[in-house]
FIVOVEX-380972 format. One line per 5 residues: number of its first residue (from 1); for each residue x, y, z of C-alpha. Coordinates in nm, 3 decimals, padded with zeros to 5 digits. Layout:
N
NUM	X Y Z  ...
This chain:
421
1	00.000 00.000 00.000  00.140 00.348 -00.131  00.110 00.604 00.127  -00.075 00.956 00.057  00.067 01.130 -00.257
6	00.102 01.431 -00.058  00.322 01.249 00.186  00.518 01.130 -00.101  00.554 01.489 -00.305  00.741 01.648 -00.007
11	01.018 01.846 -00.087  01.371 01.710 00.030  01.529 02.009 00.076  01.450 02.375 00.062  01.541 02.402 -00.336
16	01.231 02.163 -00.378  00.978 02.407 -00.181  00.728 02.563 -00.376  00.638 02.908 -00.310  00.672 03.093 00.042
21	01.026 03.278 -00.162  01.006 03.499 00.161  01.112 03.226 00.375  01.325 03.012 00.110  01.402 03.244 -00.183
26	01.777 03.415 -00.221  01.866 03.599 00.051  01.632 03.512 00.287  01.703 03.423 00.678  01.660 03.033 00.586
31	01.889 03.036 00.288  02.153 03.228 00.513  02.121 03.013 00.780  02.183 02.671 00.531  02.454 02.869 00.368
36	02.664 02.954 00.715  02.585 02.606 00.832  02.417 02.833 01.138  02.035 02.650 01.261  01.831 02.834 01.466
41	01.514 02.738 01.652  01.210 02.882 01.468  00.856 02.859 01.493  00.622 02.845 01.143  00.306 02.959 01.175
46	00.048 03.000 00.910  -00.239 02.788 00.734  -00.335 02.427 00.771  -00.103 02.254 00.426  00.121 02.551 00.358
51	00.461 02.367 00.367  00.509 02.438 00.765  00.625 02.100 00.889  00.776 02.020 00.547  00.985 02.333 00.544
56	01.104 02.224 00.862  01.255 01.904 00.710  01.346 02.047 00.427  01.585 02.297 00.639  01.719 02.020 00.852
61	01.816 01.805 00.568  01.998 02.106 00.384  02.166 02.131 00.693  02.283 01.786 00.701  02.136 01.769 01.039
66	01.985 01.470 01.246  01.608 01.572 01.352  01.323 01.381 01.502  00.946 01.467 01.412  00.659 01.448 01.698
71	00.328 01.583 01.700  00.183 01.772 01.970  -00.121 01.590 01.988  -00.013 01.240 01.993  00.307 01.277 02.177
76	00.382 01.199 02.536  00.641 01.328 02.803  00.803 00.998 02.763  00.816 01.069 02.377  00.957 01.395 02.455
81	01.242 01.225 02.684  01.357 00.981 02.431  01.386 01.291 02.175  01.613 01.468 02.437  01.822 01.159 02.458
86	01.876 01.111 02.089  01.966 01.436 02.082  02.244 01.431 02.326  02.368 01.145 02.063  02.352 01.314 01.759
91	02.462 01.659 01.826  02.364 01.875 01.665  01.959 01.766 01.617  01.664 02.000 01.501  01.369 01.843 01.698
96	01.010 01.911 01.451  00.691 01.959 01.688  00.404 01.963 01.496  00.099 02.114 01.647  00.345 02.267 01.877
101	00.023 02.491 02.016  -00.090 02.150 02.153  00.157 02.111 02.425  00.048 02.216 02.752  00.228 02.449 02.972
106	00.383 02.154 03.132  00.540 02.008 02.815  00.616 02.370 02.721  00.852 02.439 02.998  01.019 02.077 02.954
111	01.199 02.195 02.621  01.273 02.583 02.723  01.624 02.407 02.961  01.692 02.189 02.600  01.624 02.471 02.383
116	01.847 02.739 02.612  02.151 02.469 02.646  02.144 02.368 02.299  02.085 01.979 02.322  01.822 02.068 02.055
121	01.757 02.360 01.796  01.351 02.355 01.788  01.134 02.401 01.517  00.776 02.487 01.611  00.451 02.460 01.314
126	00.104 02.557 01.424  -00.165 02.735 01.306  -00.280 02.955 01.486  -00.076 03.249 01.662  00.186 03.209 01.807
131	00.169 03.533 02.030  -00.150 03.371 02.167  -00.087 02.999 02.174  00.275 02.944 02.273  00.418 03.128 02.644
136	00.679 03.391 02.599  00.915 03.193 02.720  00.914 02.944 02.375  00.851 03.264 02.179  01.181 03.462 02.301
141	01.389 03.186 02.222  01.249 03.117 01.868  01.232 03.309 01.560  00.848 03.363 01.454  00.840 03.276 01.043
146	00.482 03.358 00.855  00.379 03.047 00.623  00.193 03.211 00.432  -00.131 03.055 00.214  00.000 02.913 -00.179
151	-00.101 03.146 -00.458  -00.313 02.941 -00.752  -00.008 02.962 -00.955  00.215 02.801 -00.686  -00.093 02.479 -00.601
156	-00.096 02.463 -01.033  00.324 02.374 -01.025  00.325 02.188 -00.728  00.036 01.985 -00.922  00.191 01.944 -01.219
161	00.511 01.821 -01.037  00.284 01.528 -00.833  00.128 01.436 -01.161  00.459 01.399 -01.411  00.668 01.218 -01.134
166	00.779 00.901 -01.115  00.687 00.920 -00.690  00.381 01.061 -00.789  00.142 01.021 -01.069  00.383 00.914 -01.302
171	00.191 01.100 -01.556  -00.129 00.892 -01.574  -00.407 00.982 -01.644  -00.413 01.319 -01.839  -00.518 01.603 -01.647
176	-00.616 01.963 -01.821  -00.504 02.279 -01.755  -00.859 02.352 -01.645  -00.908 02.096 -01.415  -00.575 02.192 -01.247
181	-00.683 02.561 -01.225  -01.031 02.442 -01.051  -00.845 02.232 -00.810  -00.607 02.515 -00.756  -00.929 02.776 -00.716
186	-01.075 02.497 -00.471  -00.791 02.403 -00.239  -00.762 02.791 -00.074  -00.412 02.801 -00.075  -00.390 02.417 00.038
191	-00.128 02.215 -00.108  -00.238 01.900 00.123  -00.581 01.956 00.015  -00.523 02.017 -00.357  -00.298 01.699 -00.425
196	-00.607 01.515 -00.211  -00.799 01.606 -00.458  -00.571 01.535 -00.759  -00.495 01.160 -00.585  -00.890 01.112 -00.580
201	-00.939 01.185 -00.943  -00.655 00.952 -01.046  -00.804 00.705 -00.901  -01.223 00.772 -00.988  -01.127 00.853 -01.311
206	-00.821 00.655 -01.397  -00.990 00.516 -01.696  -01.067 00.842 -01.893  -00.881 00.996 -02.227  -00.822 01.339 -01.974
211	-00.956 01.451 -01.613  -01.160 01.781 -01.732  -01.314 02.089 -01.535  -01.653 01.871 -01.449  -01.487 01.588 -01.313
216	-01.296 01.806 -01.053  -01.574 01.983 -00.982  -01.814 01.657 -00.957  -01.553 01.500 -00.669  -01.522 01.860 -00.473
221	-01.768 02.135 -00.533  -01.695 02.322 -00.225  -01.395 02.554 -00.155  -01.123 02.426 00.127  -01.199 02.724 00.372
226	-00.991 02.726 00.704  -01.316 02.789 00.940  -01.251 02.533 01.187  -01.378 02.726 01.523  -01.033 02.641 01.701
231	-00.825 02.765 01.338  -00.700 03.144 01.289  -00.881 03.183 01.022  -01.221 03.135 01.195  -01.122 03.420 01.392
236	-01.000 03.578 01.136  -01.295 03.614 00.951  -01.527 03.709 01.190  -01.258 04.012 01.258  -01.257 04.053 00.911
241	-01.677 04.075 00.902  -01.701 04.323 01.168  -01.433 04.566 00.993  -01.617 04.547 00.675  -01.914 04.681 00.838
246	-01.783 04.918 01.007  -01.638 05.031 00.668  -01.892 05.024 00.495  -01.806 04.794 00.245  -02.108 04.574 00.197
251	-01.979 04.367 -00.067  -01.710 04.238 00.154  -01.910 04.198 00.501  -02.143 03.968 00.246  -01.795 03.757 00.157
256	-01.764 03.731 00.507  -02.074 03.676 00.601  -02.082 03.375 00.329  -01.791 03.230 00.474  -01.946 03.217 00.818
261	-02.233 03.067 00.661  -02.066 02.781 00.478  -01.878 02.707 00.767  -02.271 02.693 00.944  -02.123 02.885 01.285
266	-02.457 03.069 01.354  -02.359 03.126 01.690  -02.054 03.327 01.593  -02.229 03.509 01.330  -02.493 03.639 01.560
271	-02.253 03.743 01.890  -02.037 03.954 01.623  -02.336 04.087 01.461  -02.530 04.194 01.772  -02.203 04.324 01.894
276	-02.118 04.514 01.535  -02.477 04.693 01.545  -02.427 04.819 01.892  -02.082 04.879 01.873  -02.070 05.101 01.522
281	-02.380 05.199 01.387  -02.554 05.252 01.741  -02.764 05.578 01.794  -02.697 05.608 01.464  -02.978 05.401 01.364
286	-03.081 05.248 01.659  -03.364 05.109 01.431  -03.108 04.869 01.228  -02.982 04.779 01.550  -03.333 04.649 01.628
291	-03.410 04.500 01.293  -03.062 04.314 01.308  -03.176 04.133 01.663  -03.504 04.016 01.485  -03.326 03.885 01.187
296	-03.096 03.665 01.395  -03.429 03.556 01.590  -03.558 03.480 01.255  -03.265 03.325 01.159  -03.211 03.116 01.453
301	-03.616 02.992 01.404  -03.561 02.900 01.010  -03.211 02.742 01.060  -02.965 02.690 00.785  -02.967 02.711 00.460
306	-03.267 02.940 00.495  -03.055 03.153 00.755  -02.845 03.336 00.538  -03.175 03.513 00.420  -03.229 03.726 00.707
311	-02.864 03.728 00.815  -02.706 03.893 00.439  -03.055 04.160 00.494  -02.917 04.271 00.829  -02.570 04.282 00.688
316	-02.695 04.476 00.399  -02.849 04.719 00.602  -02.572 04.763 00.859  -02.361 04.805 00.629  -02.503 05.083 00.432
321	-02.679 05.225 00.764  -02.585 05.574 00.936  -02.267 05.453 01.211  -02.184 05.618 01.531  -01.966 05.495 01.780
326	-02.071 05.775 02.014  -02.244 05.567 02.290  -01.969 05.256 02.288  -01.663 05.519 02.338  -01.856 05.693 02.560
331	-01.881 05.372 02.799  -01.537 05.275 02.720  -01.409 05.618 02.870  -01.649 05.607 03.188  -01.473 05.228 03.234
336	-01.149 05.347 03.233  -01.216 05.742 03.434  -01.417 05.470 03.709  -01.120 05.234 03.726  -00.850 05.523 03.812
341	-01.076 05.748 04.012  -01.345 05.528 04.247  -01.499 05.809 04.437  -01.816 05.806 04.762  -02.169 05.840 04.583
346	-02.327 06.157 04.723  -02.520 06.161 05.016  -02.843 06.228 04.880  -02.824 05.987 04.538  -02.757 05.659 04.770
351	-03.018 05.426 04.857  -03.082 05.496 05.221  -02.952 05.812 05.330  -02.869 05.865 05.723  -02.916 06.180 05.881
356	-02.977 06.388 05.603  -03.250 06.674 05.694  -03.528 06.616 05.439  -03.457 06.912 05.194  -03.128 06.745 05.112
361	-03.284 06.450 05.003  -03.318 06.309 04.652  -03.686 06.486 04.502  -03.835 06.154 04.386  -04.181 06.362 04.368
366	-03.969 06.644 04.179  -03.923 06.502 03.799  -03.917 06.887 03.733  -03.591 06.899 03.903  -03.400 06.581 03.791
371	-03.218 06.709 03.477  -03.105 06.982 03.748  -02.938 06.791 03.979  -02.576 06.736 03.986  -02.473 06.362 03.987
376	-02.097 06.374 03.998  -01.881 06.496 04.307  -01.761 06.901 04.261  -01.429 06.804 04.133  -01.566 06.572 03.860
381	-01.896 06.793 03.789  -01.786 06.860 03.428  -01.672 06.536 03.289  -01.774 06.481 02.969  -01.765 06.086 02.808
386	-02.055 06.138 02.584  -01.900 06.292 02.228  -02.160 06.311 01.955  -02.133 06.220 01.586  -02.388 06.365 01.493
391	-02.442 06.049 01.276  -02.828 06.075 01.204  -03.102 06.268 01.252  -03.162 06.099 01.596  -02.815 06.191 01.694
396	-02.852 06.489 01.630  -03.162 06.518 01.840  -02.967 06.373 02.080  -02.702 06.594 02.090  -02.906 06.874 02.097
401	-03.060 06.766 02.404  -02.712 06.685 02.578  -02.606 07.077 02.491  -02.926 07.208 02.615  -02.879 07.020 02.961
406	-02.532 07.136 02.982  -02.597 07.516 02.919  -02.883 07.515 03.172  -02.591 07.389 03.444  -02.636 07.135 03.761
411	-02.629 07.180 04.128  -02.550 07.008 04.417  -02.797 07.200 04.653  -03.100 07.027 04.664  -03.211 07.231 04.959
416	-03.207 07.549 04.712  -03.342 07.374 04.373  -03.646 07.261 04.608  -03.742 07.620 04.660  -03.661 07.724 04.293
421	-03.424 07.987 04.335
């Protein structure tokens, strides 16, 4: 039994990679580092089938250098020992940890004494971010390289290759141009995925004159999107939603949006939503913020596919809706003034007042006087977190009112606003 043709297509050494030039081109920190003979530890980060791990053995082998492969997920502490001890044999050794985001903080701090004394050079792959997933203490010892995703062009050579060679394909059966510029559109930047898909069609359609366009397309219809909920990406894309929005740009909060949608994370798609409409279109049209929390109840009723009915209208009209962020700054800079500056609530605005005569006390039979009353100490009487931006026609009303109430001034002395002088 063969293994994987992805397995077998791996590059040997760094001349072999396709793509990622920034990392393995002339002149970059890789190539310099094979040329002086000089490894470093390194963490890749980037893209599930990007070249991560593979780049990793490709260095080492340029290198000349001994190097053990585990992965985070499967590997134990007594795995981890025995990698330690082959490295004190074969000095020097590159040890590969795949999934390194995996290890716990445990396993984590088991290499850092390795790493520091040089029994080991490690190389890290993961995708997610490494600023997040991996403690500082890995992270100041390695170098952090970007893997970044294949362009079409790169997945179109790196299919050719698999197809004409003798480890691969051996050049049977015919493939089109077209078909390897779907697979290429399909696999998202994923050589793993796109020689998957190539492997599959060699075999389903191993009898046929040449594997076209349709018969790609018949085997995998739907793009390779990252969207995984624990993946980058994911995250990425809901960041990527929320800024689109904000920007305006409707036609890329729908691309978003879509994503989201094929991926079927409702629940993500409504928190950033909800949190999008309150956050930057707000008092600017507090009706769209309204019509957005029906269409996720709607949405949430119908289910998918239906969903994405209600969901692109409330995108739509975010999108293209009046946006103020007037009311979420304005919170944002009463957290931070409350944090520094905790002061005593006023005698006559707490809850049960003691020995307060009974013209200092709060007018609850008084709505006449309420916008006249002062509600922050002297010192802090004038504080202003509410700035208006004068979005809408409802902010504006809103600002107008806010003006008015600060021209007509606040007092502290109940006692004297009581008897209306």
């Amino acid at each position: 039994m063969r293994e994987p043709l992805a397995f077998r297509m791996r590059p040997k050494t760094l001349d072999e990679v396709i793509g990622q030039t920034h990392l393995v081109g002339e002149g970059s920190f890789l190539r310099k580092s094979v040329e002086k003979k000089t490894p470093f530890s390194m963490i890749f980060f980037g893209p599930p089938g990007t070249g991560k791990t593979t780049i990793g053995e490709a260095y080492a082998r340029s290198l000349g250098i001994h190097f053990v492969s585990l992965n985070a997920v499967t590997c134990s502490k007594k795995d981890m020992e025995g990698a330690v001890e082959e490295a004190k044999i074969w000095r020097p050794t590159i040890l590969i940890m795949d999934e390194v985001h995996r290890l716990d903080k445990a396993k984590q701090d088991f290499l850092l004494p390795y790493v520091e004394n040089g029994t080991f050079f490690l190389i890290g792959a993961t995708t997610t971010n490494p600023y997040i997933s991996l403690n500082r203490a890995i992270r100041s010892r390695c170098r952090l390289l970007e893997v970044k995703p294949l362009s079409e062009e790169d997945i179109v050579t790196g299919l050719i290759r698999a197809h004409d060679s003798s480890s691969g394909l051996n050049g049977t059966p015919k493939v089109s141009e077209k078909a390897y510029s779907t697979i290429a559109r399909l696999s998202g930047g994923d050589m793993r995925f796109a020689l998957n898909i190539l492997e599959v069609a060699s075999v389903a359609f191993d009898n046929a004159d040449e594997v076209d366009e349709a018969m790609i397309s018949s085997i995998e219809a739907v793009p390779n999107l990252a969207m995984d909920k624990d993946e980058e990406e994911h995250y990425d894309s809901v960041s990527a939603l929320q800024k689109s929005i904000r920007g305006c740009d409707v036609d890329a909060a729908l691309y978003y949006l879509a994503r989201l949608c094929i991926a079927g994370d409702l629940d993500s798609i409504k928190r950033r939503l909800l949190v999008t409409a309150y956050e930057d279109i707000g008092l600017g049209n507090p009706n769209a913020v309204m019509r957005t929390q029906l269409a996720i109840a709607a949405a949430e009723q119908v289910g998918f596919p239906e969903a994405v009915i209600p969901l692109g209208d409330a995108v739509v009209d975010l999108c293209l809706s009046p946006h103020s962020k007037a009311g979420c700054l304005a919170i944002q800079e009463a957290m931070a003034f409350a944090a520094k500056k905790p002061f005593l609530v006023q005698d006559y605005l707490k809850l049960t007042p003691v020995n307060m005569k009974e013209a200092d006390k709060y007018p609850y039979d008084r709505p006449d006087l309420w916008e006249k009353i002062q509600y922050l100490p002297d010192e802090w009487k004038d504080t202003q977190f509410f700035k208006s931006w004068n979005s809408s026609t409802y902010e504006k009303a809103l600002t107008e009112n806010y003006n008015r109430m600060k021209a007509n001034g606040r007092s502290s002395d109940l006692a004297k606003l009581k008897k209306g002088k």
